[in-house]
N, C-alpha and C positions, 0 to 999 in steps of 0.2 A: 302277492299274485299280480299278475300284469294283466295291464286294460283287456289284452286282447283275449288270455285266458279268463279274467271273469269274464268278458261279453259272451264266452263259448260256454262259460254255466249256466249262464244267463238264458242262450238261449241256441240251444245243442247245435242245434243243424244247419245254419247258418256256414261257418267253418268250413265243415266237410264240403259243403254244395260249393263255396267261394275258391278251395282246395282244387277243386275238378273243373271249376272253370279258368283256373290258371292253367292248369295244366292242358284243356282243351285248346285253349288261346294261343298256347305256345306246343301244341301238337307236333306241327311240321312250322322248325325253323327255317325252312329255305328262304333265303333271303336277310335273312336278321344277319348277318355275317356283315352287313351294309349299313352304315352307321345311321344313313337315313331314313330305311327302312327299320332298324328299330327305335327311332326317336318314334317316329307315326304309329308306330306299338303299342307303344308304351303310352302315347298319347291318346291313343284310343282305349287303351286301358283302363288310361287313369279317369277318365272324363265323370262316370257317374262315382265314383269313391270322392271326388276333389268338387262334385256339383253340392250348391247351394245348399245347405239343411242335410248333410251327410253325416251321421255321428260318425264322431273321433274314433267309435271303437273297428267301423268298418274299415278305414287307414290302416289302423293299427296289424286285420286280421292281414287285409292285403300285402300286406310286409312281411308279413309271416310265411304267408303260403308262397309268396316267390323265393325267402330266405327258403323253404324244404325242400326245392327242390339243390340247391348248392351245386348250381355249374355256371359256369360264365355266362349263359344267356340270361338267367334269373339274377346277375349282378351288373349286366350292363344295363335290362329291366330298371332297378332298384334306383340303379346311377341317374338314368333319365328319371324317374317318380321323383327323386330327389330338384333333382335339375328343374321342371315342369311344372311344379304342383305350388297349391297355396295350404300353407298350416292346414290339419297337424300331420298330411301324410309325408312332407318333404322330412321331419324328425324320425316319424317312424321309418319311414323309409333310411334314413341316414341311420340307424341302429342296427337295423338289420342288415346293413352293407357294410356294416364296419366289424359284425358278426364273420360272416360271409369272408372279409377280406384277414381275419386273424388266422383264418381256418387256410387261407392261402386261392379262397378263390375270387378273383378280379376280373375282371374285362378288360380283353385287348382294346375295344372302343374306345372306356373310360375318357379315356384323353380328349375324343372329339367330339363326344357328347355334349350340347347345348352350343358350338361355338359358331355358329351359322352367324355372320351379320349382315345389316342391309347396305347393300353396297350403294346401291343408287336408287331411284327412286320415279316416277312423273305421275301425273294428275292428268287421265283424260274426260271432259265431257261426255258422255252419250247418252242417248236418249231414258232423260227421268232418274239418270243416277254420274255419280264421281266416280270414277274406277280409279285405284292405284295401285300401278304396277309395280313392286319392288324387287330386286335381283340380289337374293340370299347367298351368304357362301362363306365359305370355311376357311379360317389362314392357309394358303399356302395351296390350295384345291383347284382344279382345272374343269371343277365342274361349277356349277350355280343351279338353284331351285327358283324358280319363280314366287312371289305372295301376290294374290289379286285380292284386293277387298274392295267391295260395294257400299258406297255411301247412299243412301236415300234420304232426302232432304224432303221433313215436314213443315208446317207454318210453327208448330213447339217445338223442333228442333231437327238433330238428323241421326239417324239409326243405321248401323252396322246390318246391312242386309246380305251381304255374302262374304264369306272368307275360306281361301283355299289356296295351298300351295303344289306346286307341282313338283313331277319328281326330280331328281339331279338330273342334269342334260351336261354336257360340256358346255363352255361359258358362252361360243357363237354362238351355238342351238336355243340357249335360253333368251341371249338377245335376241335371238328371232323370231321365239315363242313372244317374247314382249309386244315388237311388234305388228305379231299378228293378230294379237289380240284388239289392237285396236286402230286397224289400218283405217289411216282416211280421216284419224281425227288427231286435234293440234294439239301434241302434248306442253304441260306445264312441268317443271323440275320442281320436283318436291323435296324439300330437307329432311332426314330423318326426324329434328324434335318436329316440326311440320306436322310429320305425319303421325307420332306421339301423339301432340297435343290432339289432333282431331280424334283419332283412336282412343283418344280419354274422354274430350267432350260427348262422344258418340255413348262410349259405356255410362255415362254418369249419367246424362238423360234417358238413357234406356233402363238404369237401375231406378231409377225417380218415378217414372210412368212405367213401372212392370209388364217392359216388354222384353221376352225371350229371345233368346240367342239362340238361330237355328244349331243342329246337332254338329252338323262338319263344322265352322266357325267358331265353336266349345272347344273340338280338338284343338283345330289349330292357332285361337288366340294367344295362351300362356307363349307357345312357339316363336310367336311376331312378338310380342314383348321381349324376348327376350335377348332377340335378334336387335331390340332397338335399343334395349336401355343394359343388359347382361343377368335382368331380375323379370323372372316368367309372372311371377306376381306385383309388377309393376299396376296394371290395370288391374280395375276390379273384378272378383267374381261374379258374373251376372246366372240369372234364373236361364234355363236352356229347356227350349222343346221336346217336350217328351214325342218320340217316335209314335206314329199307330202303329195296331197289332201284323198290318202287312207291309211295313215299313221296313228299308234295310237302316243301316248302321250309320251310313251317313249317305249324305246326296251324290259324291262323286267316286268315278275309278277308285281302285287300289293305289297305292302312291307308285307299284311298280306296275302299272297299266301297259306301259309302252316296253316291257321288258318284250323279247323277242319270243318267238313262237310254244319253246321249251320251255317254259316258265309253266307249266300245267301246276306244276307240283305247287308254286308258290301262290298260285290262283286259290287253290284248294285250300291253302294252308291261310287267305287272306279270308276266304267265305266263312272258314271254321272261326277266325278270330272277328267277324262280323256277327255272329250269331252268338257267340262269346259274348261279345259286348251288349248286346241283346238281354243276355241273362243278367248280365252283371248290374244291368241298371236296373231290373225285375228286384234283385236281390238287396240290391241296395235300399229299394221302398220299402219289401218288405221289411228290413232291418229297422224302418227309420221307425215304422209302425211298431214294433214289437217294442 
């Protein structure tokens, strides 16, 4: 019998309730057709199955239930969980995509899934914290994503206090967003192992003194890893804040925020997959209790 089928005799309802929230999350794909918009998906997805203290068997189910549905969105899904994730969901995940792909169904994305790198880089001052800007992007791509991450420096050491990338812009546009983010102060060029090593020092004393990783910054970490080093599990897993009960899903926009007026559809379809994720980390405690 397999993990995921005993964890389901184990304890029936689980399953079904994880089953309906895949399928809610990915209700309305509009937008998933966009390699960036389902990396952020899929990373929002994956966030409470791949958080700290998550049994193995909840990975397991989540592979399953994107395997039944069996069309291309639930395998480019899989592609990224594979791509993104730390033990044991990237295995599971890789079983059921390799299910998936005998049976003949793949993802047109496949190909572009994970290959973001950090092109450039700088270190600006401002007030009580290090910002650093880095300019994401894809072989051969005419567009670039922004990464801003927040250093906050204590007298014990210094802490990852914000992380969040922006959506694909064209490469000006994003160099523009860089600069505006921090007009007026003198930047420093920062090397990618540079910014590695501090994004390690920052995890390693924040896993020492058990301090949480706000919720957006859980997504998008494995992401920046993986943009620097080509392994989303390069940094450690750290513990992440659990939301309040009138909390949304993460602190910022949708990743397609700045899509143009028509996007109703994809708003809808991003609030359904907020409240999805909602559940899915509900369901995950309760799993871990039972």
């Amino acid at each position: 019998m397999s993990s995921s089928a005993a964890a389901r005799d184990r304890v029936a309802w689980p399953f079904t309730a994880l089953q309906d929230l895949v399928d809610e999350f990915l209700a309305d794909p509009s937008g998933l057709e966009d390699v960036a918009e389902l990396e952020h998906a899929a990373l929002v997805l994956r966030a409470p199955f791949d958080a700290v203290g998550a049994p193995s068997a909840v990975a397991a189910d989540l592979a399953l239930a994107l395997e039944r549905r069996d069309d291309e969105l639930a395998a480019g899904m899989l592609t990224a969980l594979v791509t993104f994730s730390h033990q044991p969901l990237p295995s599971e995940a890789a079983s059921a995509l390799a299910r998936l792909s005998a049976r003949g169904t793949i993802s047109p994305l496949a190909g572009q899934i994970g290959t973001l790198a950090v092109i450039d880089a700088s270190c600006h001052r401002v007030p009580g914290i290090d910002l650093v800007l880095a300019q994401l992007q894809r072989p051969s791509e005419s567009r670039a994503q922004v990464a801003m991450v927040a250093f906050d420096a204590y007298p014990c050491g210094t802490v990852i206090s914000h992380l969040e990338v922006t959506p694909p812009r064209p490469i000006e546009a994003a160099r523009a967003s860089l600069q505006a983010q921090v007009r007026g102060s003198a930047p420093r060029r920062v090397q990618a192992a540079e910014l590695l090593d501090r994004l390690h020092a920052a995890a390693d004393h924040m896993d020492a003194h058990a301090v949480e990783l706000d919720g957006e910054a859980a997504v998008w970490l494995p992401a920046l890893a993986r943009a620097l080093t080509g392994t989303a599990s390069a940094l450690p897993r750290l513990a992440v804040a659990q939301p309040g009960p009138g909390d949304g899903a993460a602190k910022r926009e949708p990743l397609g925020r700045d899509r143009e007026p028509d996007s109703d559809r994809t708003r809808r379809g991003t609030d359904d997959r907020k409240q999805a994720k909602r559940r899915a980390a509900r369901a995950s405690r309760r799993r871990n209790r039972g």
